[in-house]
Every structure is written in structure tokens, then in C-alpha cells.
C-alpha positions as CSV (number, residue, x, y, z in Angstrom):
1,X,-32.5,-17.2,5.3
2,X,-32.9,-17.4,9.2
3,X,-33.9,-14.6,11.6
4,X,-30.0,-14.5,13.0
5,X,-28.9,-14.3,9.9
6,X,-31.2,-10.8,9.7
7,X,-30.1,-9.6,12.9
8,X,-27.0,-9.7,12.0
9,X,-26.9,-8.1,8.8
10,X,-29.3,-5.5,10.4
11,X,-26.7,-4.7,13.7
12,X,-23.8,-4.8,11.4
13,X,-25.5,-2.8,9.0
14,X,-26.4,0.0,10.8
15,X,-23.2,-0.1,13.1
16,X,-20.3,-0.3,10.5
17,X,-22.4,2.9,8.2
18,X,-22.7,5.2,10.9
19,X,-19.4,5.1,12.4
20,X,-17.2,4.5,8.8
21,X,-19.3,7.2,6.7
22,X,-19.2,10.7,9.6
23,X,-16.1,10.6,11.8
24,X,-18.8,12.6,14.1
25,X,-21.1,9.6,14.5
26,X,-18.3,7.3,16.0
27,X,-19.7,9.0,19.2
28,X,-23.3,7.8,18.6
29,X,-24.5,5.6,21.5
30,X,-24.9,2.2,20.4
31,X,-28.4,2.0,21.9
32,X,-29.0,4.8,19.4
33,X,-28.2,2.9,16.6
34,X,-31.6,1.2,15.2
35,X,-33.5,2.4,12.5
36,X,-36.5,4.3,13.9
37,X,-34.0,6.4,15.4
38,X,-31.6,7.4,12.2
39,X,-34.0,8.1,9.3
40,X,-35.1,11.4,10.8
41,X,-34.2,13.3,7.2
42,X,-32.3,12.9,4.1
43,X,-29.1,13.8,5.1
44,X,-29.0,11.0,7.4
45,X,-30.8,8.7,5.1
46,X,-28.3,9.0,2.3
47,X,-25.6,8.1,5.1
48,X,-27.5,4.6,5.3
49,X,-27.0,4.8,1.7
50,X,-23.6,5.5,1.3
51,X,-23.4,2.0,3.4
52,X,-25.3,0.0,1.0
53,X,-22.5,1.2,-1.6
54,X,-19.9,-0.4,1.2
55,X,-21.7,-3.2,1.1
56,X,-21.6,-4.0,-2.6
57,X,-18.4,-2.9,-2.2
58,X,-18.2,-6.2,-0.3
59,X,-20.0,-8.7,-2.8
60,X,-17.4,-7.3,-5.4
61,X,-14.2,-9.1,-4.0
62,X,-11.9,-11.8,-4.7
63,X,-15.5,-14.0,-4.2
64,X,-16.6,-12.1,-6.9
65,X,-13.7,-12.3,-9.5
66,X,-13.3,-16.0,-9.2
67,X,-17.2,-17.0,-9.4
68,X,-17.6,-15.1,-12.7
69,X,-14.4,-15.7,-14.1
70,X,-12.7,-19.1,-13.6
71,X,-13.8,-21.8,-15.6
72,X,-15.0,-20.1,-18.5
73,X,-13.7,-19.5,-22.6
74,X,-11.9,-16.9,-21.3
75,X,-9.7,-18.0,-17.8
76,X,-8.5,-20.5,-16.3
77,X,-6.3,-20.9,-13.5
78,X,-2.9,-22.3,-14.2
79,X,-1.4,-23.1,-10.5
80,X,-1.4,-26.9,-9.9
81,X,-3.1,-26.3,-6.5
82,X,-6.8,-28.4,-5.8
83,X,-7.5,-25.3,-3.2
84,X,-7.3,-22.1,-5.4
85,X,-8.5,-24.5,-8.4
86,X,-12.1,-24.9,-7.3
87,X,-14.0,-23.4,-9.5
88,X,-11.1,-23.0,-12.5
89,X,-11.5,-26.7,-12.5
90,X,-15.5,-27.4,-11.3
91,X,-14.3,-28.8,-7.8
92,X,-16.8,-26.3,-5.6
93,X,-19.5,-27.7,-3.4
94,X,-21.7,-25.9,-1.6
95,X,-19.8,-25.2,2.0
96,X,-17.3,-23.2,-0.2
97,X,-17.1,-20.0,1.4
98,X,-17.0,-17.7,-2.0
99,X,-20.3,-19.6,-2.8
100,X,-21.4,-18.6,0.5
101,X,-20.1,-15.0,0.8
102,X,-21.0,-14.0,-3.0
103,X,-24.7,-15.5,-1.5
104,X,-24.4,-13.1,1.4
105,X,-22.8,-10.0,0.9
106,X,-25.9,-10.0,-2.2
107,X,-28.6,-10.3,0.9
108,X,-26.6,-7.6,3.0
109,X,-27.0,-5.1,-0.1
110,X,-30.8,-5.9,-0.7
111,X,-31.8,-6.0,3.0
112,X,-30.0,-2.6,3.4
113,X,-31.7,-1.1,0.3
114,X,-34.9,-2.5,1.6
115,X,-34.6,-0.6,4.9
116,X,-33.7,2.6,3.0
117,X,-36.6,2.6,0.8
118,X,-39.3,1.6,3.4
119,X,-37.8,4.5,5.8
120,X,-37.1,7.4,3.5
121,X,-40.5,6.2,1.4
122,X,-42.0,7.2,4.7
123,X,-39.8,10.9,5.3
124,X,-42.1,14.1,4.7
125,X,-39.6,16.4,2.9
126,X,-40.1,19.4,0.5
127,X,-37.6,17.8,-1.7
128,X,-39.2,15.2,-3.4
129,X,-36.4,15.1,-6.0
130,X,-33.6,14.2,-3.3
131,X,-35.9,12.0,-1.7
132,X,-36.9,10.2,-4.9
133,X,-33.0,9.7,-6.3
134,X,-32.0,8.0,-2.4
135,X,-34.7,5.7,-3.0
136,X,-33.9,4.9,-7.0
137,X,-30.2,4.4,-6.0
138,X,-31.4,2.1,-3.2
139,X,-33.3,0.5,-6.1
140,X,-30.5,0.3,-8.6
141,X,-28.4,-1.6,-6.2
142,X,-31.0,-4.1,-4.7
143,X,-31.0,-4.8,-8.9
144,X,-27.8,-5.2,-9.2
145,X,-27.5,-7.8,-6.0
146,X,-30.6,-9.8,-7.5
147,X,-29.2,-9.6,-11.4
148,X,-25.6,-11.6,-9.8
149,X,-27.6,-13.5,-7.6
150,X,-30.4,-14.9,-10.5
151,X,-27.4,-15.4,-13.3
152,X,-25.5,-17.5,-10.6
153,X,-27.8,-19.2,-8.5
154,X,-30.9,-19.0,-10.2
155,X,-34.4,-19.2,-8.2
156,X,-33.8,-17.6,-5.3
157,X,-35.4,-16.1,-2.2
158,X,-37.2,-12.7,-2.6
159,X,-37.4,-10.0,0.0
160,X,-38.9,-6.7,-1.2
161,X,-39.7,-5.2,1.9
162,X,-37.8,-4.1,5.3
163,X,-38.0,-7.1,7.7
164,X,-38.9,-5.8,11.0
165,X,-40.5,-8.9,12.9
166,X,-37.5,-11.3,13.2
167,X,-39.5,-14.0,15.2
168,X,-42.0,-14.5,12.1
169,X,-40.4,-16.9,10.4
170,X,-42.8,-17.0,6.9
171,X,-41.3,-13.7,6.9
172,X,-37.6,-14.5,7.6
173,X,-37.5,-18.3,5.9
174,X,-38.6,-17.7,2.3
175,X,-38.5,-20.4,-0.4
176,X,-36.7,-19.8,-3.8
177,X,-38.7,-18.0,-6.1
178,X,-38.9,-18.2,-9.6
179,X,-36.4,-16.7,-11.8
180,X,-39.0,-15.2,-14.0
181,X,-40.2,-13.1,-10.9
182,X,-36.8,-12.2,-9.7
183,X,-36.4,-10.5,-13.1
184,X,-39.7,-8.6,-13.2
185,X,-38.8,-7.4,-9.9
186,X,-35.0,-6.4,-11.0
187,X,-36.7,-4.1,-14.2
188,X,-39.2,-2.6,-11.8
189,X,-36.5,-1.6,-10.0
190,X,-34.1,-0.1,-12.7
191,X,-37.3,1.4,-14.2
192,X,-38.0,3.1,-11.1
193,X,-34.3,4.0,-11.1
194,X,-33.8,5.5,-14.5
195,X,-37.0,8.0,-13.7
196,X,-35.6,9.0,-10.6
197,X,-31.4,9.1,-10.9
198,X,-29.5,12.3,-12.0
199,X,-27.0,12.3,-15.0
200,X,-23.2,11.7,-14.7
201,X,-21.4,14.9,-13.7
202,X,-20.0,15.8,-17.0
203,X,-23.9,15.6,-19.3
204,X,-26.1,18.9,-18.6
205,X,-29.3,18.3,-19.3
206,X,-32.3,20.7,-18.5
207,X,-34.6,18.0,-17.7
208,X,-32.7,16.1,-14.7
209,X,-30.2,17.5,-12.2
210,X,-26.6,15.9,-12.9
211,X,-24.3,14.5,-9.8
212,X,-21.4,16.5,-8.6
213,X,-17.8,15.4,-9.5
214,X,-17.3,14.1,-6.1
215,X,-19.9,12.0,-6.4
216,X,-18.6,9.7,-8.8
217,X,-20.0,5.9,-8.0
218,X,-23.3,6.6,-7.9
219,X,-26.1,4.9,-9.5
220,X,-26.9,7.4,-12.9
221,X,-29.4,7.5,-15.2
222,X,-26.9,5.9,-17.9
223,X,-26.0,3.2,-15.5
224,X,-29.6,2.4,-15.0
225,X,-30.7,2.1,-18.4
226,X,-27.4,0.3,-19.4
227,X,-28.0,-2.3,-16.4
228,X,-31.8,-2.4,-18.4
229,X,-29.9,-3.4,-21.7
230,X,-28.0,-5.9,-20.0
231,X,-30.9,-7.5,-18.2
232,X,-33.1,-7.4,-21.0
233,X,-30.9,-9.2,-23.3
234,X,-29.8,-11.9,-20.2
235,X,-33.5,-12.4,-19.9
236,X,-33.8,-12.9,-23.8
237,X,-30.8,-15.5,-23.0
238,X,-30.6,-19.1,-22.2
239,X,-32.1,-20.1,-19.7
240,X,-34.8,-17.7,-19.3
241,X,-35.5,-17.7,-23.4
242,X,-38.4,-14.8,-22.9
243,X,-37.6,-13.9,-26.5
244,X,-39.4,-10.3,-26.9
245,X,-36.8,-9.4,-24.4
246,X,-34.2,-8.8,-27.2
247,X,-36.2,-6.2,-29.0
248,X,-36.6,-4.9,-25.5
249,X,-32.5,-4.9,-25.3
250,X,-31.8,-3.7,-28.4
251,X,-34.5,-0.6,-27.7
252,X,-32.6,0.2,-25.0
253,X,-29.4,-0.2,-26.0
254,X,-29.9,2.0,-29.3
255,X,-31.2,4.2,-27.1
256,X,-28.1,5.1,-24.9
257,X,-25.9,5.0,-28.0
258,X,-28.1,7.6,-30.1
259,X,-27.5,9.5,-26.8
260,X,-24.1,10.0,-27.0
261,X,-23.6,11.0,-23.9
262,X,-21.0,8.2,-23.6
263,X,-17.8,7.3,-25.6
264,X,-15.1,5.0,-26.5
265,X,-12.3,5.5,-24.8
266,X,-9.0,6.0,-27.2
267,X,-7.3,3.9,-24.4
268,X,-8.4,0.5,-23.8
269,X,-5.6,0.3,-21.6
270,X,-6.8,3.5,-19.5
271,X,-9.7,2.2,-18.6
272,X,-8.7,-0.4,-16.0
273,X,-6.4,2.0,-14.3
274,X,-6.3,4.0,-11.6
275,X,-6.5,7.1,-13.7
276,X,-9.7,5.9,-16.3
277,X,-11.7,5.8,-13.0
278,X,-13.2,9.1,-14.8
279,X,-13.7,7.9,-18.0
280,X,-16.8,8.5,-20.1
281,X,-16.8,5.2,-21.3
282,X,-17.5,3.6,-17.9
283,X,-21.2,3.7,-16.9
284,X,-20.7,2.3,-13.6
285,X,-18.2,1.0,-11.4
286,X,-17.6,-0.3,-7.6
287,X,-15.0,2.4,-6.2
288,X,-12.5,1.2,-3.6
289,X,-9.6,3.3,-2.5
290,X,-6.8,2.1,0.5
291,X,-6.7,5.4,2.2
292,X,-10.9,5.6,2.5
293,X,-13.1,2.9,3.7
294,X,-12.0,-0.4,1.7
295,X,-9.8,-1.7,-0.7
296,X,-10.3,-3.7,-3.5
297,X,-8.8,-7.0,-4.7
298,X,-9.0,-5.9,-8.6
299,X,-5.8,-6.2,-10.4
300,X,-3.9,-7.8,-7.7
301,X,-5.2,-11.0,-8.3
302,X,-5.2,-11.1,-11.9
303,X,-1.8,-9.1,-12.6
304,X,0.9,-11.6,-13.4
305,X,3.8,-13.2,-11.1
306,X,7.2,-11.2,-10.5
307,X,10.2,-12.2,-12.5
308,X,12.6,-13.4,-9.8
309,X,12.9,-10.8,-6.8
310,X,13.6,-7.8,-8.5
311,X,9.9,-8.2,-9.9
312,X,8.6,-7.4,-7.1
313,X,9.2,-3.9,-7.7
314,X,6.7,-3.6,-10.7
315,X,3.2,-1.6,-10.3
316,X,1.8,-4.0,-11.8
317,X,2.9,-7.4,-9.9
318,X,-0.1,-9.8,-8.7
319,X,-1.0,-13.1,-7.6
320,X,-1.3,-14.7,-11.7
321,X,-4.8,-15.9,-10.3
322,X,-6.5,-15.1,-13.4
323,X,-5.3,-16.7,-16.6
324,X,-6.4,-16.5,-19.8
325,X,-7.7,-20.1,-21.6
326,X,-5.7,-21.4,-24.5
327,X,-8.2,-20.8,-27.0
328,X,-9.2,-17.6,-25.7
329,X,-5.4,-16.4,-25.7
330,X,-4.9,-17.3,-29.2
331,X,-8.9,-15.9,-30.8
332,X,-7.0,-12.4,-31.4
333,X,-6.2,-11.1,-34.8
334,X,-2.4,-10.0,-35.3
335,X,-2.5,-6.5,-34.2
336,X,-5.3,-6.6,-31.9
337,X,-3.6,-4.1,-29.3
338,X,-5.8,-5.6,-26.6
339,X,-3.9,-9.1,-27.1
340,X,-1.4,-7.5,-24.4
341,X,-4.2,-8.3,-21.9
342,X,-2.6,-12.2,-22.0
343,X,0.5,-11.8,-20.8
344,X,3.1,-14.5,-22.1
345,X,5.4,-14.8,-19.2
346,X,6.0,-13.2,-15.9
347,X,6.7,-9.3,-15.0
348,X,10.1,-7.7,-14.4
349,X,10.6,-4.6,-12.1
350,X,10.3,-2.3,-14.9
351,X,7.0,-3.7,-16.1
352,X,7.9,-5.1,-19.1
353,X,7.2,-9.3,-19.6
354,X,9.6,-11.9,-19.9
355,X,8.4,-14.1,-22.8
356,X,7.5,-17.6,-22.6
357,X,5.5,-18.7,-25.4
358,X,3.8,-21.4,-23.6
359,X,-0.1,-21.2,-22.5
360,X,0.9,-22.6,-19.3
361,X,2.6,-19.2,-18.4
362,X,0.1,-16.6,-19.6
363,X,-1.6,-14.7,-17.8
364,X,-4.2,-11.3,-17.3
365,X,-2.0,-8.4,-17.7
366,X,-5.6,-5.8,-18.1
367,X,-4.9,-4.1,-14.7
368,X,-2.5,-1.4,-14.8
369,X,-1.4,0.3,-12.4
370,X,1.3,3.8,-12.2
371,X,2.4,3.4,-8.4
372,X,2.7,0.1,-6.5
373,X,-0.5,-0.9,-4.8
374,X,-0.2,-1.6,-1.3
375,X,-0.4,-5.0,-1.7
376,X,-1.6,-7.4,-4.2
377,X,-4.7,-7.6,-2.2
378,X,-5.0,-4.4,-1.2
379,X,-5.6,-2.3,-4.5
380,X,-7.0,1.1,-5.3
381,X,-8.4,-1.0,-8.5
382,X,-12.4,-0.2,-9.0
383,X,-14.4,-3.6,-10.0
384,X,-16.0,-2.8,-13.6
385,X,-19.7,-3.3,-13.9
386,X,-20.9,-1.7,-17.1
387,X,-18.7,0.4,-19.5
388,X,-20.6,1.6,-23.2
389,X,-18.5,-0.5,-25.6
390,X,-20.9,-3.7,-23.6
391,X,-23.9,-1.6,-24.7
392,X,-22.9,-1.6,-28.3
393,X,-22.3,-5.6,-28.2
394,X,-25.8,-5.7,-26.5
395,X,-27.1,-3.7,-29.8
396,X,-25.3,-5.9,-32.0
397,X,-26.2,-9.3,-30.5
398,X,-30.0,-8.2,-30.0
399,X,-30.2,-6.9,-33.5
400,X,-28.7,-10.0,-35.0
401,X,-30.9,-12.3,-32.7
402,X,-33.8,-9.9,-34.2
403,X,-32.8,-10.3,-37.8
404,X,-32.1,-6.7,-38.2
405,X,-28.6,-6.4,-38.5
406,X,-27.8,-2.9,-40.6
407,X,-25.2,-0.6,-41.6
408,X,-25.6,1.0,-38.3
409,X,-24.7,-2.2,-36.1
410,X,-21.3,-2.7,-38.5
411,X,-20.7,0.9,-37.6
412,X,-21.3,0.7,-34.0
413,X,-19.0,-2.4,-33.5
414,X,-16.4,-0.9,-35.9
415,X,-15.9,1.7,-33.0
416,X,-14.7,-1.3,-30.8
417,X,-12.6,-2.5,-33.3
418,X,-10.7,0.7,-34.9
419,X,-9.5,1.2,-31.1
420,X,-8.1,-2.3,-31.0
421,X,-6.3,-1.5,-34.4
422,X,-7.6,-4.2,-36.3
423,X,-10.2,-4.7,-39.4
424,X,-14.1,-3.3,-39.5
425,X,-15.8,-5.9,-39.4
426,X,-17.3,-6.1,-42.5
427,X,-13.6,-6.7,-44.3
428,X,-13.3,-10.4,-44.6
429,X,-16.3,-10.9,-42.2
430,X,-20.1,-11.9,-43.1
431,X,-23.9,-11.8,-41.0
432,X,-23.5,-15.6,-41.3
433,X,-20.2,-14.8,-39.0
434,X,-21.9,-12.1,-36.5
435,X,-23.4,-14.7,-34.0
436,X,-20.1,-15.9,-33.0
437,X,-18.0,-13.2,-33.6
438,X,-19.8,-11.5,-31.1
439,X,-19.1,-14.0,-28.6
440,X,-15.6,-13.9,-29.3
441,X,-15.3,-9.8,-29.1
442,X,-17.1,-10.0,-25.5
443,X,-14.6,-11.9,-24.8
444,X,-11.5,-9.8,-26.4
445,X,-13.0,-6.6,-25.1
446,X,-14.5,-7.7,-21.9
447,X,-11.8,-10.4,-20.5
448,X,-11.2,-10.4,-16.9
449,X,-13.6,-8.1,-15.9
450,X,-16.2,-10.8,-14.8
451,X,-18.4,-11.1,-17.6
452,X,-17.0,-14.4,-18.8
453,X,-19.1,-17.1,-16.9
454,X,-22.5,-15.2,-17.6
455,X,-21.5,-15.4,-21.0
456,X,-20.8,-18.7,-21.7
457,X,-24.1,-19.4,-19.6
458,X,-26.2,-17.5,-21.9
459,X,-24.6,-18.8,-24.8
460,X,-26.6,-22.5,-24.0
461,X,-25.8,-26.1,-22.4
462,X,-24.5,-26.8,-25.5
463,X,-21.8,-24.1,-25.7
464,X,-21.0,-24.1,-22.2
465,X,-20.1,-27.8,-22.7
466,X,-17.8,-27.4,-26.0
467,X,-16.0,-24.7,-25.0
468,X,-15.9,-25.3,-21.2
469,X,-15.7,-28.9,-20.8
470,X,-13.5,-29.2,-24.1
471,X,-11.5,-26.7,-23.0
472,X,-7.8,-27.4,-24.2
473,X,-4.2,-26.7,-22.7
474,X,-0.3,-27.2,-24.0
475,X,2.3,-28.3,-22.1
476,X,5.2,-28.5,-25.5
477,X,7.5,-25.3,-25.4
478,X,8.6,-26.2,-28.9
479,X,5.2,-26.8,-30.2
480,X,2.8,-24.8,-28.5
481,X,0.1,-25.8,-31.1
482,X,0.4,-29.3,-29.9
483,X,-2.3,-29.2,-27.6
484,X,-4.4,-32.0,-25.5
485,X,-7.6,-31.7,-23.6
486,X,-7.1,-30.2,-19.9
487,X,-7.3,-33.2,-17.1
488,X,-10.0,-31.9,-15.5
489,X,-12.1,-31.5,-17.7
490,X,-14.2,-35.0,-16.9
491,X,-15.5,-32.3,-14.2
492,X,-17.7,-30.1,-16.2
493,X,-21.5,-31.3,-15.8
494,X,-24.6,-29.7,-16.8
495,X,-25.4,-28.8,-13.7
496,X,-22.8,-26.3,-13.6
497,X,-24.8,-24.0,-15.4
498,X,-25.3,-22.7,-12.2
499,X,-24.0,-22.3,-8.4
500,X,-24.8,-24.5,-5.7
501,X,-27.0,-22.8,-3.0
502,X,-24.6,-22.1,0.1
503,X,-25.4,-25.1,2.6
504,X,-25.3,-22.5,5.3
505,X,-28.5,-21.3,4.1
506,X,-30.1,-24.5,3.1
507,X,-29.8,-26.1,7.0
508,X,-31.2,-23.1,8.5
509,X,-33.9,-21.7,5.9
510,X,-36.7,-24.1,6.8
511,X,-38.4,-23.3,3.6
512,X,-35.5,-24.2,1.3
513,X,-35.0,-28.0,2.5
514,X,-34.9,-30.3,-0.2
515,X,-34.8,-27.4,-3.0
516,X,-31.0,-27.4,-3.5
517,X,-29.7,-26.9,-7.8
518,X,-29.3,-30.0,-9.1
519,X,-26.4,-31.7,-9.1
520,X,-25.1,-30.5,-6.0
């Protein structure tokens, strides 16, 4: 990463925070605006933090949804068009410019959080507690950017501290490090965070202050020990294969269920709307809004096509960017209420679908809106991160990678299930059956929320290439069962496993030439 690329991140940073987050501080003198002279206490430090939550606000977009999405079990991308088909059908380099944002918008969030928690380290303060919770919420987010960058790029460059000397390039130009660091530092960090965050608004607890209502978005304690589970049991995954981290996962995963300070939500269909933003099941999630600061691309590109013109009028018309994959749309039980996610067809102005049973017109329908966004790219949509019924898969896969599958998992996933209206899963079902069952319910109860891709990863080479790379598609109206395997799928390599790293950064990080993924 070169020095320029620092600077700029470090102008922009510190520009676009102060003058988006206080209307009062549009009138700060630009000559003002550097570091030494903004952390002078913590009301102005957690204004720098605020901006790191813009900034992952950022990393969260379209970028985002297509990079963890596309080219998966669960979604495709159906248009016959090579330029919004790159990574639905493996056609990305490296010059792409989502494999180059997703890369960048990560680096803005950690260099921000680094600069927070050097400065506000340093702050004398009677409030300790204030002070530590800015710095664990700093923490939680530089996790979160290095958890997305590991899973999709693998090694990469670590930067723990606040770069101040842009000239010394050992400083600025770091070489990849190893993924086995890059987690260490990602638990030290959510470790850090779970000691130090408050609760969600709605737990009282004697023993930590909880966040006000208004609030909501913040790093919590649940959202740092849920992002724990999920990195434990990643870790435990292919490739990494550290194995005691799925005792570690299931630990921690058991832990925030016995809890109970989260739920299922009787809705599944509430919780990717604009009103389940408050749910209890969500543990955390990116907030946008239209009339604040930014808005988000959520639901607008996954939401399917209008019927004709009068389709135009539904809430809940998109882009049909985001389709589910033939097998995926057809792995749900009769009944499953959350088989409405795949819609068959294309929406009409009242909402409602217009039927076509063929996989080549399906598409996400999870993103439901009650009033017309103001456009299908600019949503009031949150991007979802981490809700509890993900936790209680965690327990379930860790305990049946651990051999300890009881009573208490069947229960635990039976809450998922009873809200989708179908069977427990212990009617018809066996442990021989759990491994992949599991899969397949990520994928029910998770579709389209960009969990798909780090799935199939984890799941191993082998996986990855039957399901991905023999991914199949219908084109028979009449016999939708006849099906044939997709034309691209002579694309799929090994090496897909992962992202290329952006050639942007290869060319002018001295210490990265010659260490691209390979493949690419």
C-alpha cells in the first residue's frame, strides 16, 4: 500500500467525518483538520468514530454484495451480459474495480480505527469506561475489515498502528502476512472488544452500561462475541484447518444462546425490512438511511425486475441482480415459508409475482420494503452482518465437527425451522445427515445476505468445485427438471478459492511484487 494511498485515505478521512457528522464543524478551517489537532477529548474522538462507521458503511456496497454472493450454491446472475457477469460466471481479474474497492474501503476502515485507537489510547480522561468502549468499537470494526479481507483475499498486509511517517516506506509498503497472524490479530481485537462494549439498548445488565436506543449500529457486546463465534469456526474451516478452533466456536456460540439475550424473530420476512432494523434477532448491522449520510444498495439490487411499466410502482422493484442457483432454488421442503425468498417471475405494481416456472426467471425476493425506496440504488436497506439464528448454525456445525451433537443442538436448530413452518429436524432426518444439512439451511436461512461465497469456501476445494463448477441451469419451460450444466462453467478453477489482489496495489506496494494469489 503506497504512502499516497495513506495520504489520501488520511485527508479524506478526517475531511469527510468532521464536516458530515456536526453541521457545526463544516466551518472548521481546513488547516485545522489533522489529527493532533481533533483528538483533544472524547466527544470529539467518538466523532472520528462515527466516521469509521461511514466508512464501513462504504466497504458494504454493491462491491460488497456481488463479491460474496455471485458465483456461489446459492446465486447466480441470470442477465446474458459479460460485464455484470464477472464474478457470477468467474470472469474477474485483478483491475476489476469491486476487487479493488472491497480491497480499499477495508484499508480506509482499519487505518481510521488505527488512528482512533493510538489517539484516544493517549487522552487523560476520568472516564475510563467511555474511553475504553471508543477504542473496543474502533477494535470491532478494524476486525471486521480484516475478517472480509482474510476470507477473500487471504494473506494480506497488516497495519496495527497509526501511520504517521508517510516517507518511510517499510512502514507504508508492507508485504502480505500470513493468514494465521491476521486471525490472531482479528480475536485480540474482538476480545478486547467484548470486555470493553456496552449491551444492546433493550438487555439491563448490572455489570456493563447498555447503549441508548439511538445508538443503534454500534459495535455491542453480543455482536462482539457473535463475530468471535464466527471467526472461530472460519478459522476451524478450510483453509486455515486450526481444528481446536471449533470447540473454541462452539464455546462461544453456546455461550450467547444460554444468554438469551437474543431471539428468533417470528418474522423471517421482517427482518430484512426497513421495520426489523430493531429486531432482537439482529446482532449487528451496517445502517444506511437516504435522508442521513448514505444510502445503501441492499435490496435494490437483489429485488426482482418490474412486470411491464406498471411494475415500476412496487416497493419492492430492483435491478434482478441477485438470483438464486437452480439447485439452491429447488433444496426447500414444501412449506418452507422462506422459499418466497426465490421469486419465480417478475413483480407487478401491487407486489405480488407473476409466475414463470423457469430457473432462468427466478430471482431474490428477501428485501422487502413498505414505501418505494428512492431508487433501486438508493435504499434505506441495512447490509446484515450477524443475526442469532447464524450463531445457532455455528453451535450446530461446531458440535457436529466435535462429535457432540445432543438433544440440545436438535433443539436449537428446531427454532430455525418451526419459524420456516416445516419439520424438526430429527423427523425423517439422522446425525449421518447433519453435516450437510447444515450447509443447506445456511443457505435457506441465510441466502442473499452475503454469506454464500464464505460458505462454499469453508466447505473445501472439493465442494467448492461440485457445487460451483457443476453448477446447473434449465432453459425447458415445459420441463424445468430437464436441466444441463451452465456454459460457463469451464471457468471455475481452484484458484478461485480466493480474490485476486487488486493490481492497483500490487504496482505500487514495492513489497508485494511478485506475491500475487495464484492463478491470477
Amino acid at each position: 500500500m503506497n504512502k499516497n494511498f495513506f495520504l489520501l485515505i488520511a485527508m479524506t478521512f478526517l475531511v469527510t467525518t468532521l464536516t458530515s457528522c456536526h453541521d457545526e464543524l463544516d466551518r472548521v478551517p481546513l488547516s485545522n483538520l489533522a489529527p493532533e489537532n481533533f483528538f483533544n477529548d472524547l466527544v470529539e474522538s467518538e466523532i472520528v468514530l462515527n466516521g469509521i462507521y461511514d466508512k464501513m458503511a462504504n466497504h458494504y456496497q454493491q462491491n460488497f454484495i456481488y463479491m460474496s454472493d455471485h458465483g456461489s450454491h446459492v446465486a447466480t446472475m441470470l442477465f446474458n451480459n459479460p460485464l455484470l457477469n464477472l464474478y457470477a460466471w468467474y470472469t474477474f481479474d485483478n483491475t476489476d474495480r469491486f476487487v479493488r474497492d472491497t480491497w480499499g474501503t477495508a484499508y480506509q476502515v482499519i487505518y481510521g480505527s488505527n488512528l482512533v485507537i493510538n489517539r484516544v489510547g493517549q487522552l487523560e480522561t476520568d472516564d475510563d469506561m467511555l474511553k475504553n468502549r471508543i477504542i473496543a468499537e474502533a477494535k470491532f470494526l478494524r476486525a471486521l475489515a480484516y475478517f472480509n479481507l482474510v476470507r477473500f483475499y487471504g494473506d494480506v498486509p497488516l497495519h496495527l498502528e497509526e501511520l504517521n511517517d508517510f516517507e518511510n516506506t517499510d512502514s507504508v509498503n508492507r508485504p502480505r502476512t500470513s493468514a494465521t497472524i491476521i486471525y490472531d490479530a482479528i480475536i485480540d481485537d474482538l476480545i478486547f472488544a467484548e470486555e470493553h462494549l456496552y449491551f444492546a439498548s433493550w438487555i439491563s445488565d448490572d455489570s456493563k452500561p447498555s447503549y441508548q436506543i439511538d445508538d443503534l449500529g454500534r459495535a455491542t457486546i453480543g455482536a462482539a462475541k457473535g463475530l468471535l463465534a464466527k471467526v472461530y469456526l472460519t478459522r476451524a474451516s478450510f483453509p486455515e484447518r486450526n481444528l481446536d478452533s471449533y470447540q473454541l466456536a462452539f464455546d462461544k456460540a453456546k455461550e450467547i444462546i444460554d444468554d438469551a439475550r437474543y431471539i428468533i424473530d417470528p418474522d423471517y420476512y421482517n427482518l430484512n425490512s426497513l421495520e426489523g432494523k430493531t429486531s432482537h434477532e439482529w446482532m449487528f448491522q451496517i445502517q444506511y438511511s437516504v435522508t442521513g449520510q448514505q444510502a445503501s444498495n441492499w435490496g435494490g439490487i437483489h429485488n426482482p425486475l418490474n412486470q411491464g411499466a406498471a411494475g415500476r410502482n412496487a416497493n419492492d422493484w430492483g435491478y434482478g441482480r441477485v438470483s438464486p442457483t437452480f439447485k439452491f432454488a429447488n433444496s426447500f421442503e414444501d412449506g418452507d415459508l422462506r422459499s418466497d425468498t426465490c421469486a419465480k417471475g417478475r413483480i407487478n405494481a401491487d407486489g405480488s409475482i407473476t409466475y414463470i416456472p423457469r430457473s432462468t426467471a427466478w430471482y431474490s425476493h428477501k428485501y422487502r420494503f413498505s414505501s418505494r425506496p428512492l431508487s433501486r440504488f438508493n435504499t434505506d436497506m441495512n447490509a446484515p452482518v450477524l443475526r442469532f439464528a447464524d450463531i445457532i448454525l455455528i453451535y450446530a456445525e461446531a458440535a457436529d465437527e466435535l462429535n457432540i451433537v445432543n438433544q440440545d443442538v436438535y433443539n436449537q436448530l428446531d427454532r430455525i425451522l418451526n419459524r420456516a413452518g416445516v419439520t424438526t429436524f430429527q423427523n425423517g432426518r439422522t446425525e449421518d445427515d447433519l453435516k450437510e444439512f447444515i450447509f443447506w439451511e445456511r443457505a435457506r436461512e441465510l441466502c442473499f445476505e452475503g454469506h454464500s461465497k464464505f460458505d462454499i469456501v469453508r466447505a473445501g476445494l472439493d465442494k467448492f468445485m461440485f457445487e460451483v463448477k457443476g453448477q446447473e441451469q434449465t432453459n425447458n419451460e415445459n420441463n424445468p427438471s430437464a436441466t444441463s450444466v451452465v456454459s460457463w462453467s469451464d471457468n471455475v478453477q481452484a484458484y478461485h478459492l480466493l480474490f485476486p489482489i487488486p493490481a492497483a496495489e500490487m504496482e505500487s506496494n514495492s513489497s508485494m511484487a511478485g506475491n500475487q494469489n495464484p492463478g491470477y
